[in-house]
N, C-alpha and C positions, 0 to 999 in steps of 0.2 A: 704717247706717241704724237709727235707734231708733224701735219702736214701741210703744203705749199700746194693750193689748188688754183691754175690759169684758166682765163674765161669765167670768170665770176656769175656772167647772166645765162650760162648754159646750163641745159635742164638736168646735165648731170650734177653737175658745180653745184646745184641750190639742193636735190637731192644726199650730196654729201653732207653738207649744212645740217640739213633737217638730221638726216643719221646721229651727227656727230653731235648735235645738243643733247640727242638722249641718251649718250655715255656721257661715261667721267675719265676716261682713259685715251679719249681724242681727241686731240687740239690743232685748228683750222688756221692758216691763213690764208685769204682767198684773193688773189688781184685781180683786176678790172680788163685787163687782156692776157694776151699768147708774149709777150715781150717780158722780158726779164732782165731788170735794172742792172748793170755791173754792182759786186758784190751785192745782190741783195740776195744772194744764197748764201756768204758769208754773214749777214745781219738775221735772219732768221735762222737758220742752221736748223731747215728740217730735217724728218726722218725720212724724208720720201718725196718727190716732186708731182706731180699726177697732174696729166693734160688731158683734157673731155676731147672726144672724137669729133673731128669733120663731117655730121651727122650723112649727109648727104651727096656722098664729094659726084657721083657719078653727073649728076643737074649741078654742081657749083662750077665758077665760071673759073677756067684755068688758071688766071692771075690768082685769084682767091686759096686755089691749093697748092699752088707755088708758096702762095706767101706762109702757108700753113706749115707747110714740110721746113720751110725755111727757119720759120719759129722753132719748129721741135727740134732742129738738128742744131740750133745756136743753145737752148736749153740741155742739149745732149752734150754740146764741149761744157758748159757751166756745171753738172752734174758729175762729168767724168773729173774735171779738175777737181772738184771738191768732195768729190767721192760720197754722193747721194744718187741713193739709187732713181731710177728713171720710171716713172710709168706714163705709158703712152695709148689712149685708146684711141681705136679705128671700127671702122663702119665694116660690113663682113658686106658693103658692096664693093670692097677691092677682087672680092671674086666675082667679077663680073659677070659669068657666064656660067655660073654655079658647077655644081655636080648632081649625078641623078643619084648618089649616096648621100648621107652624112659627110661633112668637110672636118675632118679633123685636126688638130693642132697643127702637126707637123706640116702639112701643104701650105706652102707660102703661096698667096696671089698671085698668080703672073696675066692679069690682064691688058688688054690690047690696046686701051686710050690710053695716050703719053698722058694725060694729068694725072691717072691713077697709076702708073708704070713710077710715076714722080713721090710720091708715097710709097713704094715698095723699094725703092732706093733709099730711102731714112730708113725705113725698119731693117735693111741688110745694114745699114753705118749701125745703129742702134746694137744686135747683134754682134757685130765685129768689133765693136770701139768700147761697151761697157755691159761687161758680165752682169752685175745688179740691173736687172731691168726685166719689166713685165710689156711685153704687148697685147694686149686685152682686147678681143675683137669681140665685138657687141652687135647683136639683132637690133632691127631697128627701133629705137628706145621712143617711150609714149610716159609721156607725165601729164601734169594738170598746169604747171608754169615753167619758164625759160625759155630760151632759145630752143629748137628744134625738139618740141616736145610734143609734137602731132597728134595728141590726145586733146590736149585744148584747143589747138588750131579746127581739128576736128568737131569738138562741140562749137564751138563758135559758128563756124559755117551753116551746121546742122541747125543753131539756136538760130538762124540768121534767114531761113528758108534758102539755101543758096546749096545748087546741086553739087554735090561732092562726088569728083572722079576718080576712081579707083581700081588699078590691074588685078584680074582676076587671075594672071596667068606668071605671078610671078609670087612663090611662093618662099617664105621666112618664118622666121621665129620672131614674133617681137617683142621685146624686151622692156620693164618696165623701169625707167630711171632709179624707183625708191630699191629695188631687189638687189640692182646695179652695184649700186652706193652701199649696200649691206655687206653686195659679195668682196667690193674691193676694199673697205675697214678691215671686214676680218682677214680677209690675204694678208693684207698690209702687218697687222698685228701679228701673225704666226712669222712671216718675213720679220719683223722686227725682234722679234724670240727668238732667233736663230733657225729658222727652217731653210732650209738651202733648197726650195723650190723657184728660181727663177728662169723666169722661158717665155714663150709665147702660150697664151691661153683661151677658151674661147666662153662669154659667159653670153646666154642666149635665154629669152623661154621656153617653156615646153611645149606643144603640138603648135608643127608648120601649120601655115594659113596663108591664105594669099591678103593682100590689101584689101579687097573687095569684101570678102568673108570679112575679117577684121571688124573696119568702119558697118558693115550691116548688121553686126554683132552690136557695137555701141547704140547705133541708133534704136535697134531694139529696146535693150536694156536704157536707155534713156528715158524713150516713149513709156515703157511702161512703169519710170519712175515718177515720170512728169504728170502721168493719170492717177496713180496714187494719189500723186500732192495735191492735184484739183485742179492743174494746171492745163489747158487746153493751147498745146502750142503748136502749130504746124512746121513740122519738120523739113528739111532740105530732102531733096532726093538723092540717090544713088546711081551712078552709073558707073557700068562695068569696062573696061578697057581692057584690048586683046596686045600686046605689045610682041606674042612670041606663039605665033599660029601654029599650031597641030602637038606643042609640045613645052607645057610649061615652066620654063627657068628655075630651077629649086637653088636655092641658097640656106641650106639647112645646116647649124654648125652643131658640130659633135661635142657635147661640153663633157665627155670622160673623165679628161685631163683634171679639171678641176677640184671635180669630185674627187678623186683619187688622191691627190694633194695634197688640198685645203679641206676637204669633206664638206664642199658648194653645193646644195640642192638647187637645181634652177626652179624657180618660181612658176605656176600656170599662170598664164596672163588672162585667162579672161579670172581669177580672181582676181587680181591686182586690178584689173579693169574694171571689177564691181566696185574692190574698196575704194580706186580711185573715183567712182561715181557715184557713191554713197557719201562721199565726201564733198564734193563739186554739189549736189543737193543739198546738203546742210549749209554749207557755206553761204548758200543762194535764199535760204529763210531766212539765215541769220544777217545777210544784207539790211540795212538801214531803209526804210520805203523812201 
């Protein structure tokens, strides 16, 4: 199976990479942005298109997710022309305003900022315009490198003594890029066998946290990796941020769907979080002095 990966430096994008070297059954093309060359889906003829989410869109600056939605819906006529299915993932902060349940597949976003209301207008074209297509909505995704991958950004600050601010009152699933990248191979692959599952889907971690939790979870688990190794490093501090007083915002996605599907177990993240910090430690002895 050959696939066409946009945003090359995104922590999903290097995620699939890494996936994709340890099969023999997946093969990468990856470009360097969101733009897609006329016929360059005729000169690669993959099996599948796949665009990494606007991590962030709720803090990105309105031109930015204009120019976003605009890319995926020019890649949405190049895909329907050439009859390659479409995957598109998006940030599950399109529900702006969450639910006090589980958010399951079917609730499409209908949030109140025009720049995210502008993302929900692609995925109804997306929808209406070409059957073959996945919309994959993602908890907020944490790796070790790329673009919006807040697990590094995160240690860095922390390595850096530099306080890190973080909502306690806004609670998700976060999701880890390398699980991500796992779940959507093997979608792809069962989709490419002929499974007639195409829809909107939601792939997420398992137990909600808030921000706050999260990041004082890592700094733990850091500190007392960095005392093992004999390392004496003072840490950044934590501070907690109230953004949603007496009642806090849950954005929790229902991954049923998936499982039922494709048979996707979502990952625990604070495993994913160990091995992703078991790893970021070896890395760091095996540094050149």
């Amino acid at each position: 199976m050959k696939l066409l990966i946009l945003d090359a430096g995104h922590c999903l994008s290097l995620a699939l990479a890494r996936e994709a070297s340890r099969r023999s059954d997946s093969e990468l093309v990856i470009e360097a942005g969101l733009d897609l060359a006329p016929n360059r889906l005729d000169e690669i003829a993959p099996d599948a298109l796949v665009i990494p989410p606007l991590t962030q869109p709720i803090s990105a600056e309105p031109a930015a997710v204009v120019a976003h939605a605009e890319a995926v819906e020019a890649c949405l006529t190049a895909c329907y022309q050439a009859r390659i299915p479409l995957v598109w993932c998006v940030s599950d902060q399109l529900y702006e305003d969450g639910f006090d349940e589980p958010i399951d597949e079917h609730v499409i976003p209908a949030p109140r900022d025009e720049s995210l209301r502008r993302l929900i207008l692609t995925g109804d074209r997306i929808r209406e315009r070409h059957p073959r297509h996945l919309i994959v909505r993602l908890g907020p995704l944490f790796a070790l490198e790329g673009a919006e991958a807040w697990l590094s950004e995160l240690l860095d600050s922390l390595m850096a003594g530099d306080e890190v601010r973080a909502a306690e009152d806004i609670i998700f699933c976060p999701t880890s890029a390398d699980a991500a990248a796992m779940a959507l191979l093997g979608m792809l692959h069962q989709l490419h066998c002929g499974a007639d599952a195409w829809g909107a889907y939601h792939l997420a971690g398992t137990e909600p946290v808030s921000a706050y939790t999260f990041a004082s979870m890592v700094r733990t688990q850091l500190a007392t990796r960095l005392e093992g190794a004999g390392e004496a490093v003072e840490l950044g501090t934590l501070k907690a941020l109230k953004h949603h007083h007496g009642h806090p915002l849950r954005r929790v996605l229902n991954c049923r769907r998936v499982l039922e599907a494709f048979g996707v177990h979502q990952k625990p993240w604070r495993l994913e979080v160990g091995r992703m910090l078991d790893a970021w430690c070896r890395d760091r002895t095996e540094e050149p002095a």
